[in-house]
C-alpha positions in Angstrom: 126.0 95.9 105.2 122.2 95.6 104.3 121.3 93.6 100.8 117.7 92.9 99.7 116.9 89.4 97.6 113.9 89.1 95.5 113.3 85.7 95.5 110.0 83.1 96.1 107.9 81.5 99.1 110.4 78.7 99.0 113.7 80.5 100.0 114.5 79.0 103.3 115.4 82.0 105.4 112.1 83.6 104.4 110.5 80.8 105.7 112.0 80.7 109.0 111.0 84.3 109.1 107.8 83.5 108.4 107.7 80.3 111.3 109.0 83.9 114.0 106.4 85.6 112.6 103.6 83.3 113.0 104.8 82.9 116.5 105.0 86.3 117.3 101.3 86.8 115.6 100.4 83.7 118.0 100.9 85.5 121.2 99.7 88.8 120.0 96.5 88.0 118.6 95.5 85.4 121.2 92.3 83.3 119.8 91.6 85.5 117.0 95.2 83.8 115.4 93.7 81.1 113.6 91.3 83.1 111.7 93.9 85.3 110.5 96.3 82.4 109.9 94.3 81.1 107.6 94.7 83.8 104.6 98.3 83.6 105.4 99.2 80.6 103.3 102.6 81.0 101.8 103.1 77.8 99.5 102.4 79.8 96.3 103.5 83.4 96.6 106.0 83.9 94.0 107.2 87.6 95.1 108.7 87.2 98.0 111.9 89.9 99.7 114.3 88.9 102.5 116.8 92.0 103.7 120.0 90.4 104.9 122.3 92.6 107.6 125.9 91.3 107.7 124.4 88.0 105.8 121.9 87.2 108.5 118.5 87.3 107.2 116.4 89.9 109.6 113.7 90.5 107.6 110.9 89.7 104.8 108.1 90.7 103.1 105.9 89.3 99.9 103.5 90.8 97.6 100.4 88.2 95.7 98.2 89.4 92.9 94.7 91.1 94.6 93.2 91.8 91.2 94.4 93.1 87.7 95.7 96.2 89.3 96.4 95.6 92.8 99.0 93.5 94.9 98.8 93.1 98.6 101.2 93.1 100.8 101.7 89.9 102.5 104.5 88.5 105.7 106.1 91.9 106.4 108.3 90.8 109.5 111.3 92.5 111.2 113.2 91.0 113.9 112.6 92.4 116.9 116.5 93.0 117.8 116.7 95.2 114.7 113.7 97.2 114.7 113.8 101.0 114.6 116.4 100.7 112.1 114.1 101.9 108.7 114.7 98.0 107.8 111.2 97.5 107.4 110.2 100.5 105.4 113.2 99.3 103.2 111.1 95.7 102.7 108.1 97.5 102.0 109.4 100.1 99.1 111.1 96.8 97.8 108.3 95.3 97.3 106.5 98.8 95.7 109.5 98.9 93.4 108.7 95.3 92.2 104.7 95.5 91.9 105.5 98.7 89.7 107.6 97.0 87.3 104.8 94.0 87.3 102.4 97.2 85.7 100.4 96.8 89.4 99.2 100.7 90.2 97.9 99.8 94.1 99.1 98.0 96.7 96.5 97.3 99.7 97.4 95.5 102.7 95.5 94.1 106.4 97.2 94.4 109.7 95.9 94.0 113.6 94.9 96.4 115.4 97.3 95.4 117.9 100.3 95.4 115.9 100.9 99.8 116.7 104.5 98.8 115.0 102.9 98.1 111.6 100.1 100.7 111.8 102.7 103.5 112.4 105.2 101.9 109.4 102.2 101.9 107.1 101.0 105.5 107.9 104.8 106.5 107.7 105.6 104.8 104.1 101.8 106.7 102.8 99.1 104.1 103.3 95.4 105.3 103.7 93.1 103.5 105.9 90.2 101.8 103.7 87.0 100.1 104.4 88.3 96.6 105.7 88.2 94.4 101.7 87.7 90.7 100.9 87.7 88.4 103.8 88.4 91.4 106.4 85.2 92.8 105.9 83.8 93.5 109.2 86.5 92.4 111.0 86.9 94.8 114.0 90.6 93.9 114.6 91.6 94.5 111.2 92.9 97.5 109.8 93.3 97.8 105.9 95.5 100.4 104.3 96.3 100.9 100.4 98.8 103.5 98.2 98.6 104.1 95.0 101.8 103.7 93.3 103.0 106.1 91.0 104.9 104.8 88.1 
């Protein structure tokens, strides 16, 4: 049985997520990992979703204030043994659902361009490709998406 918690960045199955994702990130994005690592601080993020299957926790995502209207999309992680499942498109319209009832309009969000997984997710759950934002800018293997969220 699936269950979603909204909870915080200090809930400690999101951050043993969090510890597989960095590692995961670590082998995929080779050197470039510690630039991107560094705009992935989670000490303050106070929206924060963990999915649950059968009690285990197999998944999380976050959302952080961008600007007045805007969250982004932060930590969106899946374990690998339970991918292809629709688990994380079920993180990501949790965390919509939530920025909607915080009166946010847009989500926008950064991925790799070698993580095909996310790309495809994205595309799938109606995020555009933008010009790369904020600290992405000009980043060649960053891709930045946004929707609009209708209330």
């Amino acid at each position: 049985m699936l269950k979603i918690i909204r909870t915080d960045s200090t809930n400690p199955d999101f951050l043993q997520l969090v510890d597989e994702l960095n590692a995961a990130l670590a082998i995929r994005d080779g050197a470039d990992y510690t630039f991107y690592a560094q705009f992935n601080k989670i000490d303050k993020i106070q929206y924060v979703v963990v999915i649950y299957n059968s009690g285990k926790p197999v998944g999380c995502g976050a959302i952080k204030a961008y600007d007045e209207v805007t969250m982004e999309v932060k930590r969106m992680f899946v374990r690998q043994e339970v991918r292809g499942q629709g688990l994380g498109y079920a993180v990501l319209g949790a965390l919509e659902l939530w920025a909607r009832e915080l009166n946010y309009n847009r989500c926008v969000l950064e991925t790799g361009k070698k993580q095909p997984e996310a790309i495809s997710l994205y595309k799938k759950a109606g995020y555009q490709t933008i010009p790369n934002y904020g600290q992405y800018a000009g980043v060649d293997n960053s891709i930045c998406f946004e929707k609009k969220l209708l209330k």
